[in-house]
Structure formats: structure tokens, C-alpha cells
C-alpha positions in Angstrom: 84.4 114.0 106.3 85.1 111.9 103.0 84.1 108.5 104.0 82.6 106.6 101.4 81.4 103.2 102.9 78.1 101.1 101.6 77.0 98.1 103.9 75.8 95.3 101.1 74.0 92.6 101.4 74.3 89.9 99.1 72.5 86.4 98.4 71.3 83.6 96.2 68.0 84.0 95.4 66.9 81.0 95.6 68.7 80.8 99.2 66.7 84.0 100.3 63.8 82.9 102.8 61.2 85.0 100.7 63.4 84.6 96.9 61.6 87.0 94.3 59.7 85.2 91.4 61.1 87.8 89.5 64.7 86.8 89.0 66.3 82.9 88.8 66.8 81.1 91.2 70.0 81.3 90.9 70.6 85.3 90.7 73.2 87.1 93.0 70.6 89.8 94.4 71.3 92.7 96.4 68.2 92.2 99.2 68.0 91.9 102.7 67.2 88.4 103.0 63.9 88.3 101.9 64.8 89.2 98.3 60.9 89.2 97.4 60.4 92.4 99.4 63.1 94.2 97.2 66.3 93.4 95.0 68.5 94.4 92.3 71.2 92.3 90.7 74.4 92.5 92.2 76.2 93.4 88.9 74.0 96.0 88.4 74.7 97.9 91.8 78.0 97.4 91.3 77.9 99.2 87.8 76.2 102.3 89.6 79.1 102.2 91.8 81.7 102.2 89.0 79.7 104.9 87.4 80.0 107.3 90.6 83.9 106.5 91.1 84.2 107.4 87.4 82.5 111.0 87.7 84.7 111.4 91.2 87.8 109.8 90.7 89.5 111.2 94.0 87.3 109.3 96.1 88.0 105.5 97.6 84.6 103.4 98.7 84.6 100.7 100.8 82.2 98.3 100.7 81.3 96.1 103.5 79.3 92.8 102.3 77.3 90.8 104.6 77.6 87.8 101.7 75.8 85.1 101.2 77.4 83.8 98.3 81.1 82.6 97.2 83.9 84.5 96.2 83.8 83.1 92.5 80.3 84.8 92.1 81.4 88.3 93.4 84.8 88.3 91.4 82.0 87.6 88.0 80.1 90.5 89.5 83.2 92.4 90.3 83.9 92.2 86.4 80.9 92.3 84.8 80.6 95.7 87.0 84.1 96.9 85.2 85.5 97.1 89.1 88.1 94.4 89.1 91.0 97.2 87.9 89.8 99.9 91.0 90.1 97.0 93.8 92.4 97.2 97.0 94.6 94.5 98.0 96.1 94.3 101.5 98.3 92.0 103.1 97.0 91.0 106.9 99.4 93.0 108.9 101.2 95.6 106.8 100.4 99.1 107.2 97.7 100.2 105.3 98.4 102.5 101.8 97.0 106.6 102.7 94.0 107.3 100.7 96.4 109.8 98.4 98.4 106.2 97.6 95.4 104.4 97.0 93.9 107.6 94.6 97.4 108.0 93.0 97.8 103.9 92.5 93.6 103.7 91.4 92.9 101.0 93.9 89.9 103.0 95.0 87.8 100.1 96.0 88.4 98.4 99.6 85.7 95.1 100.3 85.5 93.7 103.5 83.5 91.0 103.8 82.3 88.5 106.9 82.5 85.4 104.6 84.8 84.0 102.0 87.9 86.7 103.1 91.0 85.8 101.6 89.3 84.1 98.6 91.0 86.5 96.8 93.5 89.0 97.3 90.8 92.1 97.4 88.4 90.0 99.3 89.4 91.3 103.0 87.8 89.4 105.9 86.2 92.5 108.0 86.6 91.3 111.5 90.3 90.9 110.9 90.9 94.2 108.6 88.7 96.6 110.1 
């Protein structure tokens, strides 16, 4: 039906009740919770996800983080990943844009997150938003 919407979940290593001895302490991991179990660098999964929107650039994706780490650490992700230029704004209230407006504008990347919404302007706090 053309939804596009990945459920991440985001922490601190060295905040993860099982961290990985395979990363620092202080890496942003994609892992549910117990990063030892599995994990891949946030910027990294990011990157894939910049790679996809590249080979299909009709599509928007929303991401929905369960996060675990503050909004100045996604935004470096966000750039290293080359996402920042692709990301959705909204303003709490307004009508959404139609995905054609979003496609046509390039703002193919909604995040909706349950922590540290409204950090920044494409940080959107889920519960509210959604």
C-alpha cells in the first residue's frame, strides 16, 4: 500500500543492560537493549536508509525511534548518514503536507520519536504527531 515505516531502536552502548565489547562505550547502536546480542551503528543504518531513498526517490519513510539517546547525537547521525537535507518538519497542529508535497518538496523523511520531540524541528514527538 506504500507505507514505508521502520520501528528503531536506539541506545548508548554503554547504557545497554548487556553493551557489546565490540563497540565504545560510548557508540549510538541500533540494538534492542541488550546491544551484546546484536547491533549496528546508528550512522551506518541510517546510510542504508539514504541509500534506498536514493534508488526510490518517490518514496517517504518514516521512522519511529524508541531512543535512548539525545537529540544532539541523532542530528550527528542524521548527518553523517547524508539525511539531514530529506527530513520532514511539522508544526504541532497544521495540516499535514500530502505525500506528492513532501516527494515534490524532498522532505521524504518523517521521525517520530517517544523522547527528545521537539529537540529539533524534524524531531516529532510520536504520541502527539501520530
Amino acid at each position: 500500500m506504500g507505507v514505508r515505516a521502520l520501528m528503531l531502536d536506539i541506545h548508548i552502548n554503554g547504557n545497554s543492560e548487556l553493551p557489546t565489547p565490540n563497540a565504545p562505550v560510548n557508540a549510538v547502536l541500533l540494538c534492542h537493549e541488550y546491544c551484546l546480542f546484536g547491533h549496528r551503528s546508528l550512522s551506518f543504518g541510517l546510510t542504508e536508509i539514504r541509500s534506498w531513498l536514493d534508488t526510490h526517490p518517490r518514496e517517504v519513510v518514516t521512522l519511529i525511534l524508541e531512543n535512548y539517546v539525545d537529540a544532539a547525537s541523532l542530528e550527528t547521525a542524521m548527518n553523517t548518514a547524508g539525511l539531514t537535507d530529506l527530513l520532514a518538519t511539522h508544526q504541532s497542529g497544521s495540516p499535514w503536507a500530502t505525500l506528492g508535497e513532501m516527494i515534490e518538496a524532498n522532505k521524504r523523511v518523517v521521525v517520530l520519536t517517544h523522547s527528545e520531540g521537539g529537540k529539533r524541528p524534524w524531531l516529532l514527538p510520536v504520541f502527539s504527531e501520530a
